[in-house]
N, C-alpha and C positions, 0 to 999 in steps of 0.2 A: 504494500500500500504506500503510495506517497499523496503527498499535501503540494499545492501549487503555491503560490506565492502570498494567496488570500485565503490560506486554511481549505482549501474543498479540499475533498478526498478524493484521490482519485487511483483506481482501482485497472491492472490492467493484469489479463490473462494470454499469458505467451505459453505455447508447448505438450498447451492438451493432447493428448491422442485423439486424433480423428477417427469418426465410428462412420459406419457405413449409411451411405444413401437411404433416409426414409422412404417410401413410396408411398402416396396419396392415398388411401384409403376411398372406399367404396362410399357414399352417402346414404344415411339410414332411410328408412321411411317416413314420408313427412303428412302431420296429419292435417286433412284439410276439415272447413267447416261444416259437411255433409256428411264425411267417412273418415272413419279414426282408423289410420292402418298400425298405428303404433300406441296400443293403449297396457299403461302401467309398467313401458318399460323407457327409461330416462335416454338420452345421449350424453354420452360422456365424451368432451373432446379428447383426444391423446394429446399428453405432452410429449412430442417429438424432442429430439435433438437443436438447440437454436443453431441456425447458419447462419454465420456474419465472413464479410468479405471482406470488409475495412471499416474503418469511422469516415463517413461521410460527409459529417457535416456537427456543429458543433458551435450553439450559443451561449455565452457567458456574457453578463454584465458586473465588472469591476471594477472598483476606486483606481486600479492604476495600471491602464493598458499597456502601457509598454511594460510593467513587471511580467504581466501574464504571456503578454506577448512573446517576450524574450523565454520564461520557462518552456512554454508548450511546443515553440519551435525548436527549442536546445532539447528537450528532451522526447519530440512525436514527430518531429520533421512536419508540425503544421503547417499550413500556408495560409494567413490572414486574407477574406474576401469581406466588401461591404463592409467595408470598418468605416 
């Protein structure tokens, strides 16, 4: 865990093992308002595996932009846009 220049905490995960490709699962029965095709059994979402590919994008508002600025780039290889 590291702290940036304003106290946030910031939290990054390098080095997980990668698990295999989920597949999309099938969609249950959906009940409409004449015919219940799914009566007294719930849907449960599955919690998959999360897939991230990078940080995208990324808003902070701080007393001292150039502190933060200088951290997040020394240490994420940031790139300030719409500043």
């Amino acid at each position: 865990m590291l702290r940036d220049p304003h106290g946030f905490r910031v939290e990054v995960v390098h080095g997980i093992a990668e698990v295999e490709s989920q597949p999309f699962g099938s969609s249950a029965p959906v009940n409409h308002p004449f015919e219940a095709r799914r009566v007294n059994d719930p849907v449960r979402p599955r919690r998959p595996a999360v897939s991230v590919a990078r940080l995208g994008h990324l808003v902070t508002e701080v007393p001292n932009f150039r502190a933060a600025y200088g951290w997040y780039t020394a240490h994420f290889g940031l790139i300030p846009t719409d500043v």
